[in-house]
C-alpha positions in Angstrom: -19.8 16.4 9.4 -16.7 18.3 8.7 -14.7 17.6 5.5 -11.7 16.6 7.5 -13.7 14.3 9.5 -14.8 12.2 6.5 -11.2 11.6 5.8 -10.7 7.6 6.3 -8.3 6.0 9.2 -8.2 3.1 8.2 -10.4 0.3 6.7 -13.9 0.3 7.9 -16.1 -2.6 6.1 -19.1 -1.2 7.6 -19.0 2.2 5.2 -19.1 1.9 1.9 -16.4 3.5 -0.1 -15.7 5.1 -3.6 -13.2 3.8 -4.9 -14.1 0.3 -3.2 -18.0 0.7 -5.4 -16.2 1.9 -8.2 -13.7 -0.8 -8.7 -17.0 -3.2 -8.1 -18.9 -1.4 -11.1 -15.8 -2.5 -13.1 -15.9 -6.2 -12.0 -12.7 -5.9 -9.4 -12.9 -7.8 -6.4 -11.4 -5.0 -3.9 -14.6 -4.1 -2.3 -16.7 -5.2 0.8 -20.7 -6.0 1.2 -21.3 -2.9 1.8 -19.8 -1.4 -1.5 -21.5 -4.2 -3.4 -24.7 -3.2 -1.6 -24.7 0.6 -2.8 -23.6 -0.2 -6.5 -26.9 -2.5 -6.9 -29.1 0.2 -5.2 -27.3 2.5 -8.1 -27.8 -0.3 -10.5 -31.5 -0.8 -9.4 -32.7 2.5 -10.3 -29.9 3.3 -12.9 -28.5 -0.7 -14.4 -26.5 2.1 -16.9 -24.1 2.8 -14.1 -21.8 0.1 -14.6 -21.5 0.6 -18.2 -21.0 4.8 -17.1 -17.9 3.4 -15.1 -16.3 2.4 -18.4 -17.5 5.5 -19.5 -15.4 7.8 -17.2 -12.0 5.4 -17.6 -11.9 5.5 -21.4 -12.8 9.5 -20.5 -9.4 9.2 -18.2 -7.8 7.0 -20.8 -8.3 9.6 -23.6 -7.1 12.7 -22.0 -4.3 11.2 -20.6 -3.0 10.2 -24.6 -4.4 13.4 -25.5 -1.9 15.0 -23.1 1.0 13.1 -23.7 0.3 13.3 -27.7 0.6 17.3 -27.0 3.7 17.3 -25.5 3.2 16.6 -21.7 5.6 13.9 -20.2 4.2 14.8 -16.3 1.0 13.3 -15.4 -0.5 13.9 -11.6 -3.5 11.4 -11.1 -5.6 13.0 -7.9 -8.0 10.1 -6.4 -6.5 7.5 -8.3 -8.4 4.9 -7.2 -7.6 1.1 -6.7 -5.6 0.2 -10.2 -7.8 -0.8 -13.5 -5.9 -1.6 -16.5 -4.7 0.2 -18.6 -3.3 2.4 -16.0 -2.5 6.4 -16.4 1.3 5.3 -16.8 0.3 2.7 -19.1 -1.4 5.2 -21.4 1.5 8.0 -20.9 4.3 5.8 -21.5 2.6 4.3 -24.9 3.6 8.2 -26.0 7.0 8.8 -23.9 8.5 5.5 -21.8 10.0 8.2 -19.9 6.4 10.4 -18.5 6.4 10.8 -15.1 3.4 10.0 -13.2 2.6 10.1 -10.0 -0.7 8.4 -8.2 -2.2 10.1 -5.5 -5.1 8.9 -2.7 -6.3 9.5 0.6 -7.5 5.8 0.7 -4.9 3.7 3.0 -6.1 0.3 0.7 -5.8 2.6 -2.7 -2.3 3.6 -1.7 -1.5 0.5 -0.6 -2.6 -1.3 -3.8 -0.9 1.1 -6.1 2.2 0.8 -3.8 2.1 -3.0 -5.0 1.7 -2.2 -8.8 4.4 0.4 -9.2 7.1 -1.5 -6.8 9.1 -1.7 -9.8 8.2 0.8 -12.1 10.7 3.6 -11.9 9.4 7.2 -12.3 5.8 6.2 -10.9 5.0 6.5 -7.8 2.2 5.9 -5.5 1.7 9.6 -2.7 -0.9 9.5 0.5 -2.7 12.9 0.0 -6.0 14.4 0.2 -7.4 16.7 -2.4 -9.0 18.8 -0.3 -5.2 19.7 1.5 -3.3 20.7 -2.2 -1.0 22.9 -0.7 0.2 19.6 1.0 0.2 17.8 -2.0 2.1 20.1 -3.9 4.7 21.0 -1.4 5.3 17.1 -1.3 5.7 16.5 -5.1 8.2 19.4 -4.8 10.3 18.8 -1.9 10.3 14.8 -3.4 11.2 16.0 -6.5 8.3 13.9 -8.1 6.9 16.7 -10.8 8.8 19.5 -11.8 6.1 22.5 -11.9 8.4 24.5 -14.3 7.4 22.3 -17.0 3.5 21.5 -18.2 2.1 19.0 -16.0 -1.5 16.9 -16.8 -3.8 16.4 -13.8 -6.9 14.3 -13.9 -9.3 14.4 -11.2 -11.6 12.0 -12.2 -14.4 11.1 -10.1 -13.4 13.5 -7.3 -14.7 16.8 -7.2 -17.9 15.4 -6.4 -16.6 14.4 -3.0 -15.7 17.8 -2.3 -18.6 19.5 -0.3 -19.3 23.1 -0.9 -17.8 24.1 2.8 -14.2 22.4 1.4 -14.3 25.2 -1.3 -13.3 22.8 -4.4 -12.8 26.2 -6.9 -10.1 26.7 -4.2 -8.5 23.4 -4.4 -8.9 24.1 -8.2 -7.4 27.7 -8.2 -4.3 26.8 -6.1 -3.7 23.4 -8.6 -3.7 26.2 -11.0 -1.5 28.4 -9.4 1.4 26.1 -9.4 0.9 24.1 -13.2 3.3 25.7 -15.6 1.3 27.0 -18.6 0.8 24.5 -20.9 -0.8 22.5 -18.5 -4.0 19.9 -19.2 -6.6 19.2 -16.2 -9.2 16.5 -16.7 -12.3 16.0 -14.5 -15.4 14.5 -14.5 -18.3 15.5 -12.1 -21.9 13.9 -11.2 -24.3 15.9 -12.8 -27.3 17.8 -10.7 -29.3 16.5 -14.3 -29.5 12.9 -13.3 -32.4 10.5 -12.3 -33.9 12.5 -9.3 -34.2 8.7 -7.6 -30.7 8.0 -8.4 -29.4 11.5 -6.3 -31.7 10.6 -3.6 -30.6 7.2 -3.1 -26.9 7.6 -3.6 -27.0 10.4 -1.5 -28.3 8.4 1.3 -26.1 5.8 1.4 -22.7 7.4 1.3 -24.3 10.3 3.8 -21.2 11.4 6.6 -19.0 8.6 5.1 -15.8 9.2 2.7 -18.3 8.4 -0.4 -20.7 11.7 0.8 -21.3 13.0 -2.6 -22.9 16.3 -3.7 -24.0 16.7 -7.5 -23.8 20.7 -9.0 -25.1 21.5 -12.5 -23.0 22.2 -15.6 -22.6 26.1 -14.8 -21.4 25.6 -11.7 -18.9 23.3 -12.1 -17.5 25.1 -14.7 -17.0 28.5 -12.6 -14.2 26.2 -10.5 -12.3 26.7 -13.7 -11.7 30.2 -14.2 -8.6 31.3 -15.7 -8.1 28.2 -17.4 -9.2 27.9 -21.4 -11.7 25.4 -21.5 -11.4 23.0 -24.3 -14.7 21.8 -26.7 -16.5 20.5 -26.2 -17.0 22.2 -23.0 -18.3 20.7 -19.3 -21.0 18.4 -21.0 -21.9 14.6 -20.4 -19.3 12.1 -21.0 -21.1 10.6 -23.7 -20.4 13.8 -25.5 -16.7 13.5 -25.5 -16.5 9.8 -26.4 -19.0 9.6 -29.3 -22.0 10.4 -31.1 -24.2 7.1 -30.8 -23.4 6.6 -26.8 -26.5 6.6 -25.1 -28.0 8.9 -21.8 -27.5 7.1 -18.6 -29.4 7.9 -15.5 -26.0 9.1 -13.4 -25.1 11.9 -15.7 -21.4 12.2 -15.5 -20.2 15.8 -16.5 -16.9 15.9 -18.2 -14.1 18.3 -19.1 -10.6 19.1 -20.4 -9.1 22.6 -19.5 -5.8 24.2 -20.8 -3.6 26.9 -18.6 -3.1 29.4 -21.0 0.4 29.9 -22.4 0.3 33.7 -21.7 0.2 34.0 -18.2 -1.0 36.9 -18.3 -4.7 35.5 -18.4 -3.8 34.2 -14.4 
């Protein structure tokens, strides 16, 4: 099945949906039966997921104050998921009550859920998009006049990439994201791990086959050859755990993790 094709049309409670398990590892109550169904599969075979979920937000948290404690006051969150507390503008505008940030899904329910959050919050704003279209994306932040790509911009894709089949070229989606950040720039991302319980792959990989949730895991090296020509910040693509502490312990998903800089001379492009 085509990437394109796994795109969602609407709400289907019969397919089980990332952002719909994801919000369920994290104790929301925006999820269906069948969500619920694949996170205790996950939690059967790896009951360290849940606590991985808060693993990856305080990973999203943390580079996000990172970001805005270096200066950046434009934040881009690509697959924001259905809104968990605290919230990327939450964190950014702890720094700067001013940042900028802009949420971005393909999910109808995620948009429509941050939609709701941010109806009064002026300089965030909820965009429709798909990662795997960033030229769209990009042209719509422009022509809106959302983010201003002159100046350094933070992007988190957090819990995406591995959504992106090999056949959707994510180093592409990567490069062109690249192409348009102003140097200066932060990108955050997490990625599932090729390392984890061999069970765990099988399984997940099972359940979320030809659906929205399809995942695909890569190793360490790969992952980080879809960052080339950025400066990757220590320490390096490595298991969350890695970034948040020194007494965390291994979970069965490993969750690769990473923080990459576009260099100020642009002549490294």
């Amino acid at each position: 099945m085509s990437g394109m094709e796994r795109a969602p049309r609407g709400v289907d409670p019969n397919r089980p949906n990332s952002a719909r398990v994801y919000d369920y590892l994290l104790g929301g109550k925006d999820n269906y039966e069948v969500d619920r169904a694949v996170a205790h599969r996950m939690l059967s075979i790896a009951p360290d997921t849940r606590t991985l979920a808060w693993f990856s937000r305080q990973f999203l948290v943390r580079a996000v104050q990172s970001a805005a404690e270096a200066g950046v006051r434009q934040f881009i969150d690509l697959g924001a998921g259905i809104p968990t507390s605290p919230n990327v503008h939450e964190v950014a505008r702890k720094t700067d009550p001013s940042a900028r940030v802009v949420y971005v899904d393909f999910d109808p329910v995620v948009y429509a859920h941050c939609n709701a959050l941010l109806a009064n919050s002026e300089g965030v704003t909820a965009l429709q998009g798909d990662v795997r279209r960033p030229e769209e994306i990009i042209d719509r932040l422009r022509s809106e006049g959302l983010i201003d790509f002159g100046e350094p911009v933070a992007i988190t894709l957090v819990g995406v990439l591995h959504f992106v089949m090999d056949d959707e070229r994510p180093a592409e989606i990567v490069a062109r994201l690249r192409e348009a950040m102003a140097p200066g720039s932060y990108l955050a991302f997490t990625h599932g791990g090729d390392n984890s319980n061999s069970e765990f792959i099988t399984q997940s990989s099972s359940d979320t086959a030809n659906s929205s949730a399809q995942v695909v895991y890569r190793s360490p090296a790969v992952v980080e050859s879809f960052f080339e020509g950025f400066e990757m910040l220590d320490p390096g693509v490595v298991p969350l755990q890695q970034w948040l502490g020194d007494d965390l312990p291994d979970t069965g998903l490993v969750l690769l993790g990473g923080v990459v800089r576009k260099p100020l001379d642009t002549r490294a492009d």
